[in-house]
N, C-alpha and C positions, 0 to 999 in steps of 0.2 A: 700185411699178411700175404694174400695171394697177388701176384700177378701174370696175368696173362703177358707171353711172348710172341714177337712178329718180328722175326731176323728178314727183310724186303732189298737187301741188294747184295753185290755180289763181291766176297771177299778177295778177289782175286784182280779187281777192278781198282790199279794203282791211281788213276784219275782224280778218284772223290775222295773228299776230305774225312768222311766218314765211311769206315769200310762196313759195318751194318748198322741198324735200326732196331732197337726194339722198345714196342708200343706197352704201354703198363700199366694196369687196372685192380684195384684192391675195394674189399669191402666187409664192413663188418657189422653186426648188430647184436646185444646183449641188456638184459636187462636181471638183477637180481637184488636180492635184502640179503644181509646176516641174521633175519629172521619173520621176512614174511613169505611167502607161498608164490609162486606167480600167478592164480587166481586172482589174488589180493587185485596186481595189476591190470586185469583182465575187466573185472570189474570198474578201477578206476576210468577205465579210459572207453569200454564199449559201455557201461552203464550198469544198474542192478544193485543187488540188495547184499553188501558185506557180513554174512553171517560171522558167527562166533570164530569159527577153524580158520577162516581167512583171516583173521585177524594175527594171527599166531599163537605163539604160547607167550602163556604171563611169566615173565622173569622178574627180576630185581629192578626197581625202579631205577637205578643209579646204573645199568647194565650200558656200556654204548651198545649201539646200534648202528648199521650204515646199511643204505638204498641209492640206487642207483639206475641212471641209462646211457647205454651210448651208443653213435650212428657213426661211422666214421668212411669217408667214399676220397678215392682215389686216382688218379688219374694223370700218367706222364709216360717220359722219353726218356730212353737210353740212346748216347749215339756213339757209339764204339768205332775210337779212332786206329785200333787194332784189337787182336783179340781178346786182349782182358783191361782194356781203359778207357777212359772215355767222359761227357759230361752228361748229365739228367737234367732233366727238367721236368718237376712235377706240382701238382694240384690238390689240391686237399680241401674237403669241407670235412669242418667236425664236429660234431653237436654232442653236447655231456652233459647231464643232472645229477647231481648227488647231494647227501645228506645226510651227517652224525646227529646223533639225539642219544638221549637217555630211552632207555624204553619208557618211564615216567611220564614224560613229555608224548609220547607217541598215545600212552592208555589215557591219560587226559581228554585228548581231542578224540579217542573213537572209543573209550569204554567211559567217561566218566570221571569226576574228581570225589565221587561221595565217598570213598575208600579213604583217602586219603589222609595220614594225620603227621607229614612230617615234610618237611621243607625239599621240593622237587628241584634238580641244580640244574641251570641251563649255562654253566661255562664251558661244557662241552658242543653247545651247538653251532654248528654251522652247515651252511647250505649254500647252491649256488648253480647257477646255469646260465650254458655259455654258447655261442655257435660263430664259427672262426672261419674262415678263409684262408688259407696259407700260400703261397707260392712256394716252390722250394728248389734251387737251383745248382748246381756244384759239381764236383768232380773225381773219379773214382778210374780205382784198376785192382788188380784181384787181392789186394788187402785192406785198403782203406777206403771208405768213402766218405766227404766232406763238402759242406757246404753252409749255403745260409738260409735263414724262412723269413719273407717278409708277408705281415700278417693283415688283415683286415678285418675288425672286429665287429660284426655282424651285431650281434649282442653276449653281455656280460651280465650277470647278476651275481652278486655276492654278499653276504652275511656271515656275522659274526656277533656271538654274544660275548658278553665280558666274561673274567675268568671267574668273578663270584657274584654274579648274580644267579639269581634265584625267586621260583612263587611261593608264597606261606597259603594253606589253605585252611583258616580257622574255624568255616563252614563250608558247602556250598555253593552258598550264594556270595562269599567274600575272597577275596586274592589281594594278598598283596604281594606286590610286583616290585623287585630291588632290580635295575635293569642299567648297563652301561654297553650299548651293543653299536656296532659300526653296520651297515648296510650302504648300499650303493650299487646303481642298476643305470645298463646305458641300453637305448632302442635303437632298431633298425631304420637305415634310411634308404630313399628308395634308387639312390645314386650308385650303380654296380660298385667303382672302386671308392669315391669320397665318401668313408665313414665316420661318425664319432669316436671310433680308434682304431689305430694301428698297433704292431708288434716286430720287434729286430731278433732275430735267436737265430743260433748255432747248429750244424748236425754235426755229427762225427762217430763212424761207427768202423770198428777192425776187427777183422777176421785173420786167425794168423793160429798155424798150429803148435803144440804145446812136443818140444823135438823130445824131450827125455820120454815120453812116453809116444807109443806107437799107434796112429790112428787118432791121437785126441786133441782136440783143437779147441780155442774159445772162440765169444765173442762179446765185445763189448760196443755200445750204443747209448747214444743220448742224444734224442731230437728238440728244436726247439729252445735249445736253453738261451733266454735274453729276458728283453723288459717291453711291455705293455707300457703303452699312453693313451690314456684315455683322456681325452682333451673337446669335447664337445656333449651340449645335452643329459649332463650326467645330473642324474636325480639323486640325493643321500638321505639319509637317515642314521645321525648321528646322536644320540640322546642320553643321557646320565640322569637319570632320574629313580623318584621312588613315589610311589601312588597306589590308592585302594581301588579295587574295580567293588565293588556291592552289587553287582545286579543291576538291574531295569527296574525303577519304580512304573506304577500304573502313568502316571502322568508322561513319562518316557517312554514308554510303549506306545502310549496315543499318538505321540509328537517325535516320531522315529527321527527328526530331521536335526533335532538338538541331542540325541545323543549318538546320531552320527557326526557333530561338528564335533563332542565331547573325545572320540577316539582318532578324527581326524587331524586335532591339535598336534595328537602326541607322537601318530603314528606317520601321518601323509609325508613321503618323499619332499624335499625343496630343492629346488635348481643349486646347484652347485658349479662356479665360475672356474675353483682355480684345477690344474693336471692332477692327475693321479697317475702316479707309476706303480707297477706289478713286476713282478717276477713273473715270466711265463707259465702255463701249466703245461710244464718239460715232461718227457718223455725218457726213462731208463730203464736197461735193459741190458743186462749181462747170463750170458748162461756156458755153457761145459758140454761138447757134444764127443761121445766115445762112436765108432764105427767096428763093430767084432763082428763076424760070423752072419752077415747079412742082415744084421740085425742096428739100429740106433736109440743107443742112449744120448738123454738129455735131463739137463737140470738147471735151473737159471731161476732170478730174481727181476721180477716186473713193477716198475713203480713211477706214477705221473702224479706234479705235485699240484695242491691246493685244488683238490677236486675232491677231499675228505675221504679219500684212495688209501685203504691200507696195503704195504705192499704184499704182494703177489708172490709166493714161493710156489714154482711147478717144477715135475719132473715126468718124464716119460718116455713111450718105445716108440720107434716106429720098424716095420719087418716091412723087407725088402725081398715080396717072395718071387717075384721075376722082374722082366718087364713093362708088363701090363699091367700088375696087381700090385699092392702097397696099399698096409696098412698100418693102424697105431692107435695108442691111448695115451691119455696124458690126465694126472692125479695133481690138481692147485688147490692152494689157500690164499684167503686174501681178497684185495680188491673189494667188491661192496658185498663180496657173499664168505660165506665159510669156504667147507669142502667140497670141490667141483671134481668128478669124474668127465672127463672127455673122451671124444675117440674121433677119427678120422681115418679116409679112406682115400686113396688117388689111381685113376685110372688111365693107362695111355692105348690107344692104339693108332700108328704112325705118328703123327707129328700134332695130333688131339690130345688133347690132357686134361679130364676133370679130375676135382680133389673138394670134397664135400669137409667140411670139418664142424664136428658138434660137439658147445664147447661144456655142456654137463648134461647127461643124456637122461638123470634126474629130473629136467626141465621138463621133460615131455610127459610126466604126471602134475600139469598145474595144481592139483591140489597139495601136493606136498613136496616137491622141487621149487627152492628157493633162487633158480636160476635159470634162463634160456638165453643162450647162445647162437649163430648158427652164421656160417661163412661158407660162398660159393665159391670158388676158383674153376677157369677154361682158360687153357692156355691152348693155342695155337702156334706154332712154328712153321714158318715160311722158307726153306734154304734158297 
């Protein structure tokens, strides 16, 4: 998203290999549901009593649903062997949570199953969290930029239910559980680069203007695209199975320790010896930018895979009303929330640049904004 620039020597100065420098810093945070509140989260995480509204509304059992978070932090070089090329070198932590469910699934664990009289589907579910390391190295000039990410995989968690399992709930106190679900989860080690897994992926992004029409230009982008190994410490949970749950009799309430070993059987993680290969969770990104009347249109599609990320359709302005001032809005669907209104704002005086961007300004009534966003950018320039 943002970064900050530092142009530190002097283009004029045929000697160096590189005629400028510039330093690069990005950052982002967001967290929302396609249908819970940001209270909701507010509560989970500082503490407190989830009343009724936090909850959301009651839809269709069978509705999906997706929730979500993500941190993403930045940090590299440009070194510009003339004025428009040069190679980068950059840094990346990224940390992401997400999760499809039926809403079914969701009223279960926080309203209840006494309602219930008809078979809840979990081949919709999945979930997963992940916190990555990247490097990312390569080469660019003012159309294309390209390169490669070599990954370090902090940690991975990932699930998956089968496509027709399902719970029957014939009271209460009885479930039965038709379940064929994959899981599998690696930990962090305390070695900066030797970890339980690596990652190989591709970048490749171009910018280039569209001649028949005047002023309008694309851009297409795809970061990351390769394969994950995870090759160390990896716990799984793989099971095909069908079982009654009944409740806790009195004698299992007394002796909690046998019917902890009762769910431990079924559920506990086991060491797992041989690789597992992934597809990366890539990064795409194409959009359509017009420039008229000091004004910029945009419109583009956002989409990272196997993070239960539906994609992302936005469009929006930004007005360009001098030098100093600059502003804009931008209208998306997608991603873990519905419809997000944004806006953002960038200011310059001399060679200082702030640009605040907030990415659905709904957010800022946690009771009923199912979204918050929010991104700093300071750029500085040095000639």
């Amino acid at each position: 998203m943002g970064l900050p620039f530092f142009s530190m020597s002097n283009p004029y100065d045929s000697s160096r290999v590189f005629k400028a420098i510039a330093l690069t810093s990005s950052s982002n945070f967001s967290i929302g549901s396609s249908h819970l509140p940001v209270n909701f989260f507010n509560r989970v995480y500082f503490g407190g009593f989830i009343d009724e509204n936090e909850k959301g509304k009651i839809s269709s059992v069978n509705k999906i649903q997706r929730s979500g978070l993500e941190i993403d932090i930045n940090f590299g070089v440009d070194l510009f062997q003339n004025n428009d090329e040069g190679w980068y070198v950059n840094f990346q932590n990224t940390i992401t949570s997400g999760a499809k469910y039926n809403q079914g699934l969701f009223d279960v664990i926080l309203r209840g199953n006494t309602g219930f009289n008809e078979n809840l589907s979990l081949g919709e579910t999945a979930f997963h969290f992940r916190n990555h390391q990247l490097f990312q190295f390569g080469k660019f000039n003012h159309k294309i930029r390209y390169g490669i990410t070599i990954g370090n995989i902090l940690q991975e968690i990932n699930g998956q239910f089968g496509r027709y399992d399902f719970i029957n709930f014939t009271n209460p106190y009885e479930w039965n559980i038709i379940s064929n679900s994959n899981m599998f989860a690696i930990p962090n080690t305390n070695n900066f680069l030797k970890k339980n897994g690596h990652s190989l992926g591709i970048n490749y992004k171009i910018s280039e203007k569209i001649k028949i029409i005047k002023n309008l230009k694309y851009n297409f982008e795809i970061k990351n695209l390769g394969l994950i190994l995870l090759h160390n410490n990896i716990e799984k949970i793989n099971f095909d199975t069908s079982f009654t749950y009944s409740g806790l009799s009195i004698e299992q309430m007394l002796n909690l320790s046998d019917s902890t070993n009762l769910f431990n059987n079924i559920f506990s993680p086991k060491p797992f010896s041989e690789n597992i290969f992934l597809i990366t969770p890539f990064e795409f990104n194409t959009n359509i930018i017009l420039n008229k009347n000091k004004i910029e249109y945009y419109s583009g599609i956002y989409y990272r895979h196997n993070s239960q990320y539906f994609p992302k359709i936005y469009f929006g302005l930004n007005i360009r009303n001098n030098h100093k001032l600059n502003f804009g809005s931008i209208l998306s669907y997608g991603g873990y929330n519905k419809f997000q209104i944004g806006m953002n704002s960038e200011y310059q005086i001399n060679n200082l640049r702030a640009t605040l961007i907030l990415q659905n300004f709904l957010g800022l009534v946690p009771s009923t904004g199912k979204s918050f966003g929010i991104f700093l950018k300071l750029s500085w320039e040095i000639k």
